[in-house]
Structures are given as structure tokens and as C-alpha cells.
C-alpha positions, 0 to 999 in steps of 0.5 A: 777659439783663441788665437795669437798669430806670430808673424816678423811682417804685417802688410801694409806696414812692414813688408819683404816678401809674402809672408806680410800678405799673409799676416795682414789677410789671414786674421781677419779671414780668421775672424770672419770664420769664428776665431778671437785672433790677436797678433804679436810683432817684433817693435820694428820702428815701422810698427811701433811708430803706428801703435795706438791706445797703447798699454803696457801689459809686462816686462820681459826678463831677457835670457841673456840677461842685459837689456829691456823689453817689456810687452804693449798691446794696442791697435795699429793705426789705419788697420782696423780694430784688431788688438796686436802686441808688440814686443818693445825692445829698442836694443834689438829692433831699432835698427836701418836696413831691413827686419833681418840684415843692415843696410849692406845685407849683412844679416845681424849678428844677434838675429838668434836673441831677437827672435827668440825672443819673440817665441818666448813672448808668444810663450808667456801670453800662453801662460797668462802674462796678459790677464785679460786675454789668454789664447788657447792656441799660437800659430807661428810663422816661419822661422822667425817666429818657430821658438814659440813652438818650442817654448811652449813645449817648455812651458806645458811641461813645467804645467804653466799652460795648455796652450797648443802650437799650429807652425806654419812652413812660408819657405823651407829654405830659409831655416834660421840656422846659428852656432851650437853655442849660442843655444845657451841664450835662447832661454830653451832647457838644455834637452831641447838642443837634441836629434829631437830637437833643435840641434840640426848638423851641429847647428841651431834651427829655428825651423826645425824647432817649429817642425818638432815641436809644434802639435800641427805643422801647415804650408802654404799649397798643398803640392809643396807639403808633399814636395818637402817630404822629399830629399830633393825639396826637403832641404835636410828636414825630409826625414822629420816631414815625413815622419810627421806627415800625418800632422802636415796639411797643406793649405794654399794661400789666399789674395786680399781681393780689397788689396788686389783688384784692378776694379779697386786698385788706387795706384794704377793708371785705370781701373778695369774689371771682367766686365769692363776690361778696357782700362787695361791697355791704358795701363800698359801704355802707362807703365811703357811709359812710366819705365821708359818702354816703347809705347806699342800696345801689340808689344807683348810685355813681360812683368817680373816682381821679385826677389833677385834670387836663383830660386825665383828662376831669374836665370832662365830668364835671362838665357832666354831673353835673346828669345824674348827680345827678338820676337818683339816682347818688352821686360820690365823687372821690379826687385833687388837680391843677387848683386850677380842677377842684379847686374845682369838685369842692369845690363841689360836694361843698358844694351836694350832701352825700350825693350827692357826696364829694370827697377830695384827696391821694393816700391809697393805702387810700382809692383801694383802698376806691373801687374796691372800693365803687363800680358805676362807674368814671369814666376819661373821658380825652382821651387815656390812654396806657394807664391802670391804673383801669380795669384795677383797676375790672376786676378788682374789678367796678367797670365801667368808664366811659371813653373810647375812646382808648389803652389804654381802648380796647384793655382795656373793651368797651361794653354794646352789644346785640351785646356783652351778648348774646355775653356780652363787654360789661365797661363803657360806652364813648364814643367822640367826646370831647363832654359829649353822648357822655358823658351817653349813656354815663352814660344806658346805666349808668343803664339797665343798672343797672336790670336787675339780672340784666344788670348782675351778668352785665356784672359777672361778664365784667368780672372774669373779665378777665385782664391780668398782668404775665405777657403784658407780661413776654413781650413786653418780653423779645422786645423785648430779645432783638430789640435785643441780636440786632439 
């Protein structure tokens, strides 16, 4: 079968947050299972500037009319021989500051045109624009990329193609909501802006045009595809998840095991392995180092990589860092967000050198180095869709502390009595999201963390873990036979 992935991101070239993880993993993944995938990309510099043999396959009327774009396809330089194309609009993606906001944060004003754009071009490879290449199937994802759904609707009612639309839910929060007024510019027909539709609380959604219109719709774990379905998680689209459930499979996500290994990790101070897990202590002392830490190997360090978001749970831990602190645990937090959290982090940092690091931006090497050099992973969220942290913690021995929501939930299991003594304990799990649950969470790490025989043991379970790429390609590929079957 033939498959167009649509993805704002792509590891290793343009990344914010999972979603490039998963648009760099899964088509190969994909590959691997049988499908012929090829991916469409937003001309952001970091990917234009990396596109080789590149041809131009057609221009691309605007439906707001000004400005060029035009469709190339080739291959991007250093990631294989897979064929990508990229959408080559200077006007509006050749920007600073981030795929979605300038550099102050501020979102751009015109981010409806430049993604729905983006679904249009999905929409017109669906109906051959590319005369070499016609996919039978566009898997959107996110927001960023949930026009393609709708446009394809469009597109098989005016006969131009047969093309179906898979549409994948990465965080249900984040909706891709604009004025009623600029529905106009979407190049849409005017009954799409309806209840059954686009049109949500007087407003446009992007989500929710992928969430209507797409003929399956998946997420990323399956407790989080039975979450949104609720008034509590489903923020506003409950109503249409469960009327669509029969349509929704959730379908965790995987870890790329070449990107995230210790035993093959490049950026870390020293490889280690199950087998050979000694490297790990010279990776702690390197990070303790790197960041300013005291060097003391029965410190129990906590790592943080994250968005600085009150979803991510980052509040809890700063209430509790008091708990943290005094029983002789280290911190150190990589990422950037809630100038409030931001702040806080900073201080902190300030009030406690040795015990606490604080690190912003988003430095790919340094995350690496926290997963490899903490005990301790920190994924408390409020909800999480998914989450790759703690998946990566997993595999590196860094037992993970979270949350029992999404796919937190669905991927570590807590060191219960019962659980250590059958030997499936992988981390620590809490389950009301209050600062008293999370502080005896961190009670539990420090307690296990005094037993050195079980904490090595915790260790071992944690890596033996296996969550490929493979699993999530099978299932996806069912999904597809499903729809174009159906």
C-alpha cells in the first residue's frame, strides 16, 4: 500500500517535542512492514536546506490568493533514501524562532494558511499532482497537519480521488483554533465550516477537522484513546470521540533503539548495556560534573527533560523539591516554556548549587547525557498522551517516576511489594495527581534507593523493556488495511 505521511516535524532535522520522534521512526517502521511511505514537510529552512536530488514536481495555487508555492520532491541528506516532499513556500515558512511562533513565542498570525496549506498539498498528491507517485492512503499528524483530512473529503466528493485518511491525535490540547473569519482562506467549501465540521464554539479547528473527517482516527497509547472520550481529557471534542469510537484505536508509541541506547549512544560520557551496566556511574559523575552538581555517586539524581508546562506536572515538583532536597537527592532540568516555571527552576538553581541544575532550551546531546546520568526520571504529568521520556529512561535504566495517566500508565509499572517480588516493578507510579501522592512517590524512590541489590534489580526489569517501532508499524498497517478494505 501506499502511504503519505504529513507531519510539521522530523527527527533529527526539526524537532520540538515527540512528534519529530515519531515522524522520523515510523516510516521506516512502516517500511519494514510492507508499506511504500513517503512523507510531505512544511519547507522550514532546517529541511529545505537538507533536501537533495531534488525536483520540482508542481506549483501550488494559494487560496488566498498572493504568493507562491510549488511542490519538490527528493531526499533529505543523512536520513536514508526514503522520498520526501516538501512544500517550498518562502513567504511562510522562512521565518526565526520555532515551526509555529517567532522568537519572543509569539504564535504567527498567519499559522491557519501555513497549515492548511500543507493539508491542501497532501490533498493534491491524493489526486495525482505527482504523476509517478499516487498514495492510496494520507496519515496526518496533529493539528498541523488535520486539513489534509478535510481536504481530502473535498476532494473524493468532487470525484478527484479515492485516496482515504488515517489522522493521528499527538495531544488533544493543543487544537489549532482561529477566528471564524479566516475560514474563508482555507480553500475548504463552505459546508465544511458546520457542527459537522470545522466550526467549534464559533471558532475554526484544525483538530477537529481530522477528528470529522478522517475515515480512522488513532492516538498514541491506548489508555489515552479511552481518556479523550471523557469530559475530563476530551477537551470539548468528547462528544465527537465517542461518537466515533468505533473508528479510534489507540496505538502506543515506539522508541528508535539506534537513537536511544546507551550501548550505542554517542553523546554520552560511556557506553553500557544490561549486560555491562557499569558505564552507567561514569555517566552520572559526568553529568554531575557537566552541570555544576556535586560529584557524589549515592546521590540519588533526579533528571527532568521537558517542556516547562503545568501539563507536564512541573508544579509538583517544585512543591515537593523541599522533600527532594533534604533527603539528599540532586535535580537537574533541561527545557523552556512557562516563564513562571522557568523562573522558578532558575531560582532555585540560584538557592541550592550542587543540588539543583537548571538548563534551558532544547539541546539535543544534553537530554541524551540526563537520561543516561540520572537514577530517576521525573514524567509527573497531568495528563500524556503517550510520552517518549519515560520510554527512553526505560531503556537507559533511568526508572522512571510518573504519573498514572496515558501512556505512563500503559508503559511503567510501580515497585509495589507484589510487583518487585515477581520481578515487573520498572519505577515508581502515583496515581491522584496531588503533591502529597508525588512526595510518596519520591518517599518510595528514596527507600528503594537505599536497597542497593533491589534497586539494580528494578534496573535490570526497566531495561529489559521493549517497545519498538515494530509493534506500532503492525498495528498501523491493520488500521490501513481496515480503512482502504472498508
Amino acid at each position: 500500500m501506499r502511504v503519505l505521511q504529513v507531519s510539521a516535524e522530523l527527527y533529527p532535522l526539526l524537532k520540538t517535542g515527540g512528534l519529530a520522534d515519531v515522524a522520523g521512526a515510523l516510516p521506516g517502521a512502516l517500511d519494514q512492514a510492507g508499506a511504500d511511505v513517503r512523507l510531505l514537510l512544511p519547507g522550514f529552512p532546517a529541511l529545505r536546506e537538507s533536501l537533495v536530488k531534488e525536483c520540482a514536481v508542481a506549483p501550488l495555487a494559494l487560496p488566498w490568493g498572493e504568493g507562491r508555492a510549488a511542490l519538490l520532491r527528493g531526499q533529505l541528506a543523512g536520513l536514508g533514501d526514503a522520498t520526501v516532499y516538501l512544500l517550498d513556500a518562502p513567504g511562510l515558512f522562512e521565518r526565526p524562532g520555532n515551526p509555529y511562533a517567532d522568537e519572543a513565542g509569539v504564535p504567527y498570525a498567519d499559522n491557519h494558511r501555513r497549515f492548511a496549506l500543507l493539508g491542501l498539498a497532501a490533498a493534491r498528491l491524493a489526486e495525482g499532482i505527482d504523476a509517478s507517485w499516487l498514495p492510496q492512503l494520507v496519515h496526518a499528524h496533529d493539528w498541523h497537519a488535520a486539513l489534509a483530512c478535510a481536504h481530502l473529503a473535498a476532494s473524493r466528493a468532487r470525484l478527484r480521488s479515492r485516496a482515504r485518511s488515517v489522522y493521528t491525535v499527538h495531544n488533544l490540547a493543543y487544537q489549532g483554533l482561529f477566528p471564524a473569519p479566516l475560514f474563508c482562506e482555507l480553500g475548504l467549501p463552505p459546508d465544511q465550516y458546520a457542527m459537522d465540521g470545522l466550526e467549534f464554539y464559533g471558532q475554526v479547528s484544525f483538530m477537529k477537522a481530522g477528528l470529522h473527517f478522517a475515515d480512522a482516527i488513532t492516538t498514541v497509547s491506548p489508555s489515552y484513546a479511552r481518556e479523550i472520550q471523557t469530559p475530563e481529557q476530551g477537551c470539548g471534542l468528547d462528544g465527537l470521540l465517542r461518537h466515533r469510537a468505533g473508528d479510534l484505536h489507540g496505538i502506543l508509541n515506539g522508541v528508535d533503539y539506534a537513537v536511544w541506547s546507551p550501548a550505542h549512544d554517542r553523546s554520552i560520557a560511556q557506553a553500557y548495556s544490561l549486560d555491562r551496566p557499569e558505564g552507567k556511574a561514569d555517566c552520572k559523575a559526568a553529568l554531575q560534573r557537566d552541570c555544576g552538581l556535586a560529584v557524589k555517586p549515592d546521590a540519588l539524581l533526579f533528571g527532568v527533560v521537558s517542556r516547562l508546562t503545568e501539563q507536564k506536572g512541573l508544579p509538583l515538583v517544585l512543591q515537593a523539591l523541599p522533600d527532594l532536597l533534604d533527603a539528599g537527592g540532586q535535580l537537574v532540568v533541561l527545557g523552556s516554556g512557562d516563564a513562571r516555571l522557568d523562573q522558578a527552576f532558575a531560582e532555585a538553581a540560584a538557592r541550592h548549587p550542587g543540588q539543583v541544575a537548571r538548563r534551558t532550551g532544547m539541546d539535543e546531546g544534553l537530554a541524551h547525557r540526563i537520561y543516561a546520568g540520572s537514577d530517576v526520571v521525573l514524567v509527573p504529568s497531568r495528563f500524556e498522551p503517550c510520552g517518549l521520556t519515560q520510554l527512553y529512561g526505560l531503556s537507559y535504566g533511568t526508572l522512571p517516576l510518573v504519573h498514572r495517566v496515558g501512556g505512563l500508565a500503559d508503559t511503567v509499572v510501580d515497585c509495589t511489594v507484589e510487583d518487585l517480588a515477581a520481578g515487573l516493578a520498572t519505577g515508581f507510579v502515583f496515581d491522584a495527581f496531588t503533591v502529597e501522592t508525588y512526595r510518596r512517590a519520591l518517599r518510595r524512590a528514596f527507600v528503594l534507593w537505599s536497597r542497593p541489590e533491589d534497586w539494580a534489580g528494578v534496573r535490570r526489569t526497566a531495561m529489559q523493556q521493549h517497545f519498538g517501532w515494530d509493534d506500532a508499524a503492525r498495528r498501523y498497517v491493520e488500521v490501513y488495511r481496515g480503512v482502504l478494505c472498508g
